[in-house]
C-alpha atoms as an extended CHARMM CRD file, in Angstrom:
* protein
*
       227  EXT
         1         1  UNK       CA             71.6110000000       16.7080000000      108.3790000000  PROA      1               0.0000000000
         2         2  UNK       CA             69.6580000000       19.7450000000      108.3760000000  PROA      2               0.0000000000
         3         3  UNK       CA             70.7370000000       22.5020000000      106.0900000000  PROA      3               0.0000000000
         4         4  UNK       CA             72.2890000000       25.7020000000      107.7330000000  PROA      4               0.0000000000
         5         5  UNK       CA             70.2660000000       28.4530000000      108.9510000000  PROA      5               0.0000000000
         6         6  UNK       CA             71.2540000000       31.9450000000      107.7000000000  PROA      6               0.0000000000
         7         7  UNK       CA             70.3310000000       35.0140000000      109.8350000000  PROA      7               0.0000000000
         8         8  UNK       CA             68.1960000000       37.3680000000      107.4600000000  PROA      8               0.0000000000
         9         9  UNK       CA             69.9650000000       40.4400000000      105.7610000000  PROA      9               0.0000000000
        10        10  UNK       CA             69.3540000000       43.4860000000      107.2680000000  PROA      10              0.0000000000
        11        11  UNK       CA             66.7590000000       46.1110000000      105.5950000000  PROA      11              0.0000000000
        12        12  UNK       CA             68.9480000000       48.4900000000      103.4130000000  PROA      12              0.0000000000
        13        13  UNK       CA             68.8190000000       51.9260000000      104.8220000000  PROA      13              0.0000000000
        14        14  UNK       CA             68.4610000000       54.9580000000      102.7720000000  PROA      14              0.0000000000
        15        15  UNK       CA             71.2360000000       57.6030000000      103.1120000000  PROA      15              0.0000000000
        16        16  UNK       CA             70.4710000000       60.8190000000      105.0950000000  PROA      16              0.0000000000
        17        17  UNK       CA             69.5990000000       63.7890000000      103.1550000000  PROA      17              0.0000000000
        18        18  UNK       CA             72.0450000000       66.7850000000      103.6190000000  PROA      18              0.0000000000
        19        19  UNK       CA             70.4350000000       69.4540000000      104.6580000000  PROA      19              0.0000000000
        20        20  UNK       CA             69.9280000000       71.0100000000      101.5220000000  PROA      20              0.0000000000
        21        21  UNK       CA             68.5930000000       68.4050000000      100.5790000000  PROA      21              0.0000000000
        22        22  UNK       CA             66.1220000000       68.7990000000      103.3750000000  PROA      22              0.0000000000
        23        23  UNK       CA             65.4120000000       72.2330000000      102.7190000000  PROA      23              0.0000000000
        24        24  UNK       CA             65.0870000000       71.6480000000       98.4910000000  PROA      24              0.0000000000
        25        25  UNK       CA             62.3350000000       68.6040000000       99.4730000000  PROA      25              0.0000000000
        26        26  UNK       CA             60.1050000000       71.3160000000      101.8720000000  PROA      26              0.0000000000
        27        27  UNK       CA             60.4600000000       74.1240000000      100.2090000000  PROA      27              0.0000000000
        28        28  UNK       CA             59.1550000000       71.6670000000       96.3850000000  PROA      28              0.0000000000
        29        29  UNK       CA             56.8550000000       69.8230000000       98.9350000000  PROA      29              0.0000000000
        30        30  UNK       CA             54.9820000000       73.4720000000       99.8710000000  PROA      30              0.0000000000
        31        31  UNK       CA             55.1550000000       74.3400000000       96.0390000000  PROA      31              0.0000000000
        32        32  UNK       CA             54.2070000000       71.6750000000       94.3980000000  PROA      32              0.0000000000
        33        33  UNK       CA             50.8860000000       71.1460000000       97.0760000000  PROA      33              0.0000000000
        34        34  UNK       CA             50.1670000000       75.1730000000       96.4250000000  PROA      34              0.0000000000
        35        35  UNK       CA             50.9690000000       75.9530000000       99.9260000000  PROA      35              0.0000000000
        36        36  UNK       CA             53.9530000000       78.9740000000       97.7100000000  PROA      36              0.0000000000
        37        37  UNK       CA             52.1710000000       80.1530000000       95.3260000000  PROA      37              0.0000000000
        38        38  UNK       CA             54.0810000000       81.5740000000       92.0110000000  PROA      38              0.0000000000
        39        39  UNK       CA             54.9700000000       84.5970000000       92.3280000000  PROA      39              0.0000000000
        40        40  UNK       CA             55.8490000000       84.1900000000       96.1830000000  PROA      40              0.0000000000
        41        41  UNK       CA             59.2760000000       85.6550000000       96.9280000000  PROA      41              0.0000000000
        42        42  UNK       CA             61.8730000000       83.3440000000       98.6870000000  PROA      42              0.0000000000
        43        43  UNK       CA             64.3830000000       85.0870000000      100.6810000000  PROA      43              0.0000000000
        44        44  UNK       CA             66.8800000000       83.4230000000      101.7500000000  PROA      44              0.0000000000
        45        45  UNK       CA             67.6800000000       85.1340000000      105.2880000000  PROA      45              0.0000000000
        46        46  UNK       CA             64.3170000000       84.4010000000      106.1470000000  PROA      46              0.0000000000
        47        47  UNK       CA             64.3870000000       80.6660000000      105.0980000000  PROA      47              0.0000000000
        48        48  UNK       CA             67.3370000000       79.9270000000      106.7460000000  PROA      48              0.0000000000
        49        49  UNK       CA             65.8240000000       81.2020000000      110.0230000000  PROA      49              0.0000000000
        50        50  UNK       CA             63.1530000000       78.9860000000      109.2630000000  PROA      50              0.0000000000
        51        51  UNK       CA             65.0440000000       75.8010000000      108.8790000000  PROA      51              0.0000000000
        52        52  UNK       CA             68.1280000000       76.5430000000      111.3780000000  PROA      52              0.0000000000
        53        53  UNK       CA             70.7610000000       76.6740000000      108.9510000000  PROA      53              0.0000000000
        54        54  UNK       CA             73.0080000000       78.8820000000      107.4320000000  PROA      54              0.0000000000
        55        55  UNK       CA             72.5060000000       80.8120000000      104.0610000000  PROA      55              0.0000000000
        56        56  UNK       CA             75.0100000000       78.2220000000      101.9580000000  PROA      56              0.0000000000
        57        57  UNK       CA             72.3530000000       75.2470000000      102.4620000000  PROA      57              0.0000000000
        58        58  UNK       CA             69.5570000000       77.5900000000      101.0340000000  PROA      58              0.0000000000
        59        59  UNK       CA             71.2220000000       78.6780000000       98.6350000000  PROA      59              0.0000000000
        60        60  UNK       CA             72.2740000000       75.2750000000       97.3270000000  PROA      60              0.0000000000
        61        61  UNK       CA             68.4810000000       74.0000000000       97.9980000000  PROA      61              0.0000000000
        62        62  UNK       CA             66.9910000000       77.2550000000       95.9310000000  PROA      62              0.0000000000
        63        63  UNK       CA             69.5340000000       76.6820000000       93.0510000000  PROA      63              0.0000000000
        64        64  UNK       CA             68.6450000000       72.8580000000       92.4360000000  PROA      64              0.0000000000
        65        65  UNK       CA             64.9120000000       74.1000000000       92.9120000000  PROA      65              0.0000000000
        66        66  UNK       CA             65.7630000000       76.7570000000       90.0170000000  PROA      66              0.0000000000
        67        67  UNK       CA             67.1210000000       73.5420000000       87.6940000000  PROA      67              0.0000000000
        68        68  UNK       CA             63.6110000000       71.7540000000       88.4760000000  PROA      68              0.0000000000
        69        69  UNK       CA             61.6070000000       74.9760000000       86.8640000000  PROA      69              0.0000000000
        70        70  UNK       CA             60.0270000000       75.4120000000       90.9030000000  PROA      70              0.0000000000
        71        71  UNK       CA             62.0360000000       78.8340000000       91.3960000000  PROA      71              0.0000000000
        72        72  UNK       CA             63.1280000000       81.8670000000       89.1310000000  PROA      72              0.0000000000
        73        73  UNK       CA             65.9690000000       83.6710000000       90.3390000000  PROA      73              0.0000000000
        74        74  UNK       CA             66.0080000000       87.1630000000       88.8100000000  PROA      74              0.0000000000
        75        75  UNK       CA             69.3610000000       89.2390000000       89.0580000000  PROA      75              0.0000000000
        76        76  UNK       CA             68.8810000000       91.8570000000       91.7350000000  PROA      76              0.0000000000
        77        77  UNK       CA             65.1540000000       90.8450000000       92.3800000000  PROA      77              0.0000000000
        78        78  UNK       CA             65.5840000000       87.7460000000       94.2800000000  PROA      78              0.0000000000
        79        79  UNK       CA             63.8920000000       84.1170000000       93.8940000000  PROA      79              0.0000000000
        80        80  UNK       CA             60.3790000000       83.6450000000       93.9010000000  PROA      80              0.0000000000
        81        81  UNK       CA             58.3010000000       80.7650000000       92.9140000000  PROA      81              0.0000000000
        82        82  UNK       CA             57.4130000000       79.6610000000       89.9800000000  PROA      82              0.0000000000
        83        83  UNK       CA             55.6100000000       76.1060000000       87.9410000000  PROA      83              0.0000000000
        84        84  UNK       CA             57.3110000000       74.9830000000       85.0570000000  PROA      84              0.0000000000
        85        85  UNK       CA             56.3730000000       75.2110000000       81.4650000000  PROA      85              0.0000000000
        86        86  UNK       CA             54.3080000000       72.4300000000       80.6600000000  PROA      86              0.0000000000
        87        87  UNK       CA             56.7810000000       71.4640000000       77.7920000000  PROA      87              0.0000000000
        88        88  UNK       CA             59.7000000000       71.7560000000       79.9430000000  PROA      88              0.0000000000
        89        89  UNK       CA             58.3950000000       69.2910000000       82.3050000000  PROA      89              0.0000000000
        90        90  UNK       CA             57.1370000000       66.6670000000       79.8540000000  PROA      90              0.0000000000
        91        91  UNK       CA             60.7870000000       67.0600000000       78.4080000000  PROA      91              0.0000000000
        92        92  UNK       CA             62.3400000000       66.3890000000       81.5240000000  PROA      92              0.0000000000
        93        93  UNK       CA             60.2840000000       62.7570000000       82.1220000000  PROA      93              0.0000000000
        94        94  UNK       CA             60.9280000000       62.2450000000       78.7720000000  PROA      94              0.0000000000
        95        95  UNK       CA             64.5750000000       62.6000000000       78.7730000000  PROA      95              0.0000000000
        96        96  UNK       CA             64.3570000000       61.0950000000       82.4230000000  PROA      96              0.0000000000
        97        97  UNK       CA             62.8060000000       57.8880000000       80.9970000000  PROA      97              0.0000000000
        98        98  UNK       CA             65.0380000000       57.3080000000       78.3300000000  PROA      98              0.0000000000
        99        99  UNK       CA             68.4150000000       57.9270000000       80.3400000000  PROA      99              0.0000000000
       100       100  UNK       CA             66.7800000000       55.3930000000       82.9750000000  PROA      100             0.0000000000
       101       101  UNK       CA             66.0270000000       52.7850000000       80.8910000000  PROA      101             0.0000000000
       102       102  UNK       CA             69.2230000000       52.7010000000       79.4510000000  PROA      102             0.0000000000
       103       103  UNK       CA             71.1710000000       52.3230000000       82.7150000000  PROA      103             0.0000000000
       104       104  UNK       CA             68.1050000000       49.3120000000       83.5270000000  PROA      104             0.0000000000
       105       105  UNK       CA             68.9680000000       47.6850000000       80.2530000000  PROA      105             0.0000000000
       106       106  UNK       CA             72.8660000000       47.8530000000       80.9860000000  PROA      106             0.0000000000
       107       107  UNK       CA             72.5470000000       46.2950000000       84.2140000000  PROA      107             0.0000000000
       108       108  UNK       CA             70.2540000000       43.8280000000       83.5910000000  PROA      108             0.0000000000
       109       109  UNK       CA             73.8980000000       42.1210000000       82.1710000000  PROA      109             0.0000000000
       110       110  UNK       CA             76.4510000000       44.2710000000       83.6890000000  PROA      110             0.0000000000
       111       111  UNK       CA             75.1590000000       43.9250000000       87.6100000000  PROA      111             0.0000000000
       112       112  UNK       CA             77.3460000000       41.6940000000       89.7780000000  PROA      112             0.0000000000
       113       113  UNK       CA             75.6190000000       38.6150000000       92.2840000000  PROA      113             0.0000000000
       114       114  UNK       CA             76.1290000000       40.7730000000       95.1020000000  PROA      114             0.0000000000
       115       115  UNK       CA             74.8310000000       43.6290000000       93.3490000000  PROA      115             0.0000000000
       116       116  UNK       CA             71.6680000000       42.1200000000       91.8660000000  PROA      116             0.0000000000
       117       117  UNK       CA             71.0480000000       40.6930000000       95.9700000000  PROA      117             0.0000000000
       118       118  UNK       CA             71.5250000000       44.2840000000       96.8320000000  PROA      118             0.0000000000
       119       119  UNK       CA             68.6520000000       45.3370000000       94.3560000000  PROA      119             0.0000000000
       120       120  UNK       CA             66.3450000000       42.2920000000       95.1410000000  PROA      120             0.0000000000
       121       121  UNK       CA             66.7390000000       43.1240000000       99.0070000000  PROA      121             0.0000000000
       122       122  UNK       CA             65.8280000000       46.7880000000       98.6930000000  PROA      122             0.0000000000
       123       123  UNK       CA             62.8060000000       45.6300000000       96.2600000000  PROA      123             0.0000000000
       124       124  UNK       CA             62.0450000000       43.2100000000       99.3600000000  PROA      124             0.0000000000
       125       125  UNK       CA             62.2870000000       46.4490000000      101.8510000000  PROA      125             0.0000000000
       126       126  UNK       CA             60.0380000000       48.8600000000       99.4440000000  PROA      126             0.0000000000
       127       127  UNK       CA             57.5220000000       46.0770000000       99.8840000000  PROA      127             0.0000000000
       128       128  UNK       CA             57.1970000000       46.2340000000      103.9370000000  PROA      128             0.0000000000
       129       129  UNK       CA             57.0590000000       49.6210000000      103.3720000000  PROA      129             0.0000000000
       130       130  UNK       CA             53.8680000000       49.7050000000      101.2310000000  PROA      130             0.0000000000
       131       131  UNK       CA             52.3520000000       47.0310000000      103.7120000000  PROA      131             0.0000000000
       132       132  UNK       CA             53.4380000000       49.8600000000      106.3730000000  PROA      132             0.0000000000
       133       133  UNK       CA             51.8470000000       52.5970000000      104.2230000000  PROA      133             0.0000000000
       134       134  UNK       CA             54.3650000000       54.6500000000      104.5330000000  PROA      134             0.0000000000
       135       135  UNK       CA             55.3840000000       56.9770000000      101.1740000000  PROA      135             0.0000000000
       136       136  UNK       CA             58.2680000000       59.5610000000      103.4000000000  PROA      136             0.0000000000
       137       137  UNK       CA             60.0270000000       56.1720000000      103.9250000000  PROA      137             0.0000000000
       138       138  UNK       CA             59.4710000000       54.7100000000      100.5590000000  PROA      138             0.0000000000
       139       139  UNK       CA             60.5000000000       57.6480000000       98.6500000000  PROA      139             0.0000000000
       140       140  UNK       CA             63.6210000000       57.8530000000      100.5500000000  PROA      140             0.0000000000
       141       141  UNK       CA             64.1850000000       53.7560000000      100.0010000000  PROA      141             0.0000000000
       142       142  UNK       CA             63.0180000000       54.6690000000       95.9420000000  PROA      142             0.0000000000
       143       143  UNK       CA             66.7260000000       56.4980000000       95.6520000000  PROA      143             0.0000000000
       144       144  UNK       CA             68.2670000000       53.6530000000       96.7200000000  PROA      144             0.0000000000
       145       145  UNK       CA             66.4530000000       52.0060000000       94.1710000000  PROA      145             0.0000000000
       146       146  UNK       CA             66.8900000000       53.6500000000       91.4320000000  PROA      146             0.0000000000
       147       147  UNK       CA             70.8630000000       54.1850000000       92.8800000000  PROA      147             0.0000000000
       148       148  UNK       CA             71.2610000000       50.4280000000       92.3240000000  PROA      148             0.0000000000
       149       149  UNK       CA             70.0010000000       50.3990000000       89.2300000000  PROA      149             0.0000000000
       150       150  UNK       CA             72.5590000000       53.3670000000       87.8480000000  PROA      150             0.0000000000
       151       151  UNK       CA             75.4410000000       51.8320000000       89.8690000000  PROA      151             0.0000000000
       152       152  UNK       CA             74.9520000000       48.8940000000       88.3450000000  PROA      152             0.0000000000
       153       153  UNK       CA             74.9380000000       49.4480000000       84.5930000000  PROA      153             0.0000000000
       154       154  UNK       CA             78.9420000000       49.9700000000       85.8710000000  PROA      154             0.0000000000
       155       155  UNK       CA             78.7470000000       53.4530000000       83.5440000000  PROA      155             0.0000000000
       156       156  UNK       CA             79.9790000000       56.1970000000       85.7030000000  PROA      156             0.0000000000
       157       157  UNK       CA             79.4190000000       59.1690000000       83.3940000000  PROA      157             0.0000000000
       158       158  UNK       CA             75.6930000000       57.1520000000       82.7600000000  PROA      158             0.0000000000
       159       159  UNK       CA             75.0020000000       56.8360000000       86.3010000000  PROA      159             0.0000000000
       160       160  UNK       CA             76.2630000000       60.5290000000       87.3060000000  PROA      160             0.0000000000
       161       161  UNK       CA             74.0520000000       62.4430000000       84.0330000000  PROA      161             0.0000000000
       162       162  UNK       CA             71.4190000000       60.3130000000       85.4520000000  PROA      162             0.0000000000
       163       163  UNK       CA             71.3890000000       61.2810000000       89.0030000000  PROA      163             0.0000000000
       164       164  UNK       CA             71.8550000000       64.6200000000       88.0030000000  PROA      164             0.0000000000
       165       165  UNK       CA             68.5210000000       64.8260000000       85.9430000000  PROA      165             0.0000000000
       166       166  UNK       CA             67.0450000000       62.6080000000       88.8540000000  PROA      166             0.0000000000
       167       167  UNK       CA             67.6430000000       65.2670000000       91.0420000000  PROA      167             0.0000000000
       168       168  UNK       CA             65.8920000000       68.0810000000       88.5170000000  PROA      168             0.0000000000
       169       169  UNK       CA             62.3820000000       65.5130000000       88.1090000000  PROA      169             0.0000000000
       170       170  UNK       CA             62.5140000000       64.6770000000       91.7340000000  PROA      170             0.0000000000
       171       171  UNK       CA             60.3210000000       67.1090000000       93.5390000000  PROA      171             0.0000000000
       172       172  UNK       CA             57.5840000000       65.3360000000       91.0570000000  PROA      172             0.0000000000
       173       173  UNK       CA             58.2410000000       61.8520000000       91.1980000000  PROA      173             0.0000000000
       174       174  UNK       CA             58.1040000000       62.3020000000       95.2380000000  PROA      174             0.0000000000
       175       175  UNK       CA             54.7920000000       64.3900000000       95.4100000000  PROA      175             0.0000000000
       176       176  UNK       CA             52.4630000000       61.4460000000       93.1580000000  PROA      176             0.0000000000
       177       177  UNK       CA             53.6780000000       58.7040000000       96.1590000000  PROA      177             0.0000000000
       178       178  UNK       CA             51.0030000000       60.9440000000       98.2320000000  PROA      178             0.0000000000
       179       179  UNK       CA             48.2160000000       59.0940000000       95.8100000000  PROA      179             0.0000000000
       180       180  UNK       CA             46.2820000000       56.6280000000       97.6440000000  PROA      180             0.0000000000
       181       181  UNK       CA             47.1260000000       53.3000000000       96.4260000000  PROA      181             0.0000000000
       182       182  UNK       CA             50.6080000000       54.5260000000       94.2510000000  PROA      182             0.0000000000
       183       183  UNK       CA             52.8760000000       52.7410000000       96.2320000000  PROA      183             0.0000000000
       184       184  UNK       CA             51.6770000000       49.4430000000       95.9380000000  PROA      184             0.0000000000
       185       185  UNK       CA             51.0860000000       50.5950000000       92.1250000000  PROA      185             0.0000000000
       186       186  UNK       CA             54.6850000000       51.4470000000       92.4500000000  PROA      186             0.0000000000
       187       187  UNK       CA             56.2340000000       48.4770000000       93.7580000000  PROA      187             0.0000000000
       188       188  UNK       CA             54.4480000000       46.2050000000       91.1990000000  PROA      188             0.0000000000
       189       189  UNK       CA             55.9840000000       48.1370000000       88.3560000000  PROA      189             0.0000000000
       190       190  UNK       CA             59.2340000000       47.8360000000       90.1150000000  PROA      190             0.0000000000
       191       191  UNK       CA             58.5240000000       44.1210000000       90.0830000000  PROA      191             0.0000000000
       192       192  UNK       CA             58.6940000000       43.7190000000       86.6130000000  PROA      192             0.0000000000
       193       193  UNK       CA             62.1930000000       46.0690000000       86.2810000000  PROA      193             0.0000000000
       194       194  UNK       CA             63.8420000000       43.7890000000       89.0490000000  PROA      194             0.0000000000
       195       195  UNK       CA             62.9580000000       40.4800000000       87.4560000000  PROA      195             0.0000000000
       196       196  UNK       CA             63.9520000000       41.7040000000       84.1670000000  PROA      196             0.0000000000
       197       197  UNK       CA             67.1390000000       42.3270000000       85.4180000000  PROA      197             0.0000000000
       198       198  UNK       CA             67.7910000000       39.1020000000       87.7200000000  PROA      198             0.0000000000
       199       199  UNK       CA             67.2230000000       37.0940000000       84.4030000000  PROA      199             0.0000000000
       200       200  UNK       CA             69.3770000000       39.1790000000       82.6070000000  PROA      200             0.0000000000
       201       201  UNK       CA             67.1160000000       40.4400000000       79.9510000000  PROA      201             0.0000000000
       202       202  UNK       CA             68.0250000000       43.5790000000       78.6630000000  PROA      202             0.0000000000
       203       203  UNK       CA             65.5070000000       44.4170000000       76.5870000000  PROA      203             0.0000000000
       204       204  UNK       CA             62.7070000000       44.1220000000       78.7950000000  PROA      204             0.0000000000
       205       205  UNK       CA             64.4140000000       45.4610000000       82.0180000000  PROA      205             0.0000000000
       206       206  UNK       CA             64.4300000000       48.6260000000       79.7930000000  PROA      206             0.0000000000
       207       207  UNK       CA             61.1730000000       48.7490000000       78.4020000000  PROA      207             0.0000000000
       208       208  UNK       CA             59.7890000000       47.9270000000       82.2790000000  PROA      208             0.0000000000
       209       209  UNK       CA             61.8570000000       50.6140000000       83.2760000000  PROA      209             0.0000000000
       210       210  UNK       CA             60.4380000000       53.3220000000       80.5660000000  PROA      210             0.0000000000
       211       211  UNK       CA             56.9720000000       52.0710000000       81.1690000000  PROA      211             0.0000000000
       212       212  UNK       CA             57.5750000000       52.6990000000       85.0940000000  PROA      212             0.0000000000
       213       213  UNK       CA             58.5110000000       56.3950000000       84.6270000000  PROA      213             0.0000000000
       214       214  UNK       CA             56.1330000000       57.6640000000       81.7990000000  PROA      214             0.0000000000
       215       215  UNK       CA             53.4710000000       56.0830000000       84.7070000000  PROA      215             0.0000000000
       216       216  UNK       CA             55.0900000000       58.3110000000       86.9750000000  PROA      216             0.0000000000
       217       217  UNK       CA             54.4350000000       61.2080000000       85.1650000000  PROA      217             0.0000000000
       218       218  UNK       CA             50.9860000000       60.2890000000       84.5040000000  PROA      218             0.0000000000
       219       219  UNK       CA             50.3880000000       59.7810000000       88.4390000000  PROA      219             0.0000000000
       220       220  UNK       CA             52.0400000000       63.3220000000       88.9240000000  PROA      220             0.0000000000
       221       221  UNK       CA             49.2000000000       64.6730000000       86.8450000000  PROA      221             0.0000000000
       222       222  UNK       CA             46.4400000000       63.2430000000       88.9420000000  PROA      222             0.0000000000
       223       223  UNK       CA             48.5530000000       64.2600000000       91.7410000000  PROA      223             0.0000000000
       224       224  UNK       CA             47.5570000000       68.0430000000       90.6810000000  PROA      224             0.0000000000
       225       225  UNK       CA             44.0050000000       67.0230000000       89.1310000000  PROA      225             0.0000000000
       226       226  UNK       CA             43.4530000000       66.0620000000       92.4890000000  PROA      226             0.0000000000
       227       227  UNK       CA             45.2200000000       69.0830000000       94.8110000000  PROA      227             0.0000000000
């Protein structure tokens, strides 16, 4: 008797940005590729006629940007742009890496069945994606990624400090998915993170993991080099 056919799970689907969101990931998009230079005021009227939306979205979008070192908001003088310190930034990948790997490690023994066929199907999607050659898509499917990964080490206050700092490095970690060949470079590291974790090896899901980021910062410097 032939063995039942199962219809194929559908492609996860990334959740839609608010649209402050939006308006952070344009506004670090036009900084980060020199388009603002430092110095260059932001005003938030003026932004929000630019994007259709009300002041509160802006707002939101140039106080995350402030927490990523993009923006300085000076009392009474407005926002303008800025780059971060050098130091500051290798601090944040480095504290990035660490809190990452950690919540990698956890899950590779806390994750559930369903939860580690979650992860393995949006590894599966990121992969059509770099045949597709597509780095908007797969840096909105990334989240999810990562979002597994934190979810699963089943550590709220781990998964919510993470995301939080996540948010801070993110203007970065999207900008070095422009390099040409990164996101097949990308997927393969995230090859070795998901397999550590299906086999439920702690150790090496976060060393795979730490590995993955510090590369990430590394690609965000040729990124520039490169600009």
């Amino acid at each position: 008797m032939d063995a039942p056919v199962h219809p194929p799970e559908p492609r996860p689907r990334p959740k839609k940005p608010t649209r402050a969101a939006e308006v952070r990931l344009q506004i670090a998009d036009e900084i980060v590729n020199g388009a603002l230079q430092p110095g260059a005021t932001l005003d938030e009227t003026d932004l929000a006629h630019r994007f259709g939306v009300s002041r509160t979205p802006v707002r939101e979008a140039l106080r995350a940007l402030a927490a990523s070192g993009l923006v300085e908001t000076r009392p009474h003088r407005g926002t303008i742009v800025a780059h971060p310190a050098p130091q500051r930034l290798a601090e944040m990948f480095v504290t990035m890496a660490e809190l990452e790997a950690l919540c990698a490690g956890i899950a590779a023994l806390a994750m559930t069945a369903a939860e580690r066929r979650e992860l393995a199907a949006i590894h599966a999607a990121l992969g059509a994606l770099v045949r597709d050659g597509d780095p908007e898509r797969y840096h909105e499917l990334n989240e999810a990624f990562h979002g597994a990964i934190y979810a699963g080490s089943h550590n709220g206050y781990l998964a919510e400090i993470t995301a939080e700092t996540r948010v801070r490095v993110q203007p970065y970690r999207r900008a070095q998915f422009r390099q040409v060949g990164r996101l097949a470079r990308s997927h393969a590291e995230h090859d070795a993170i998901v397999g550590a974790i299906l086999r439920g090896d702690r150790a090496a899901a976060a060393a795979a993991m730490r590995s993955h980021i510090a590369i990430v910062r590394d690609a965000y410097d040729q990124y520039l080099e490169a600009l």
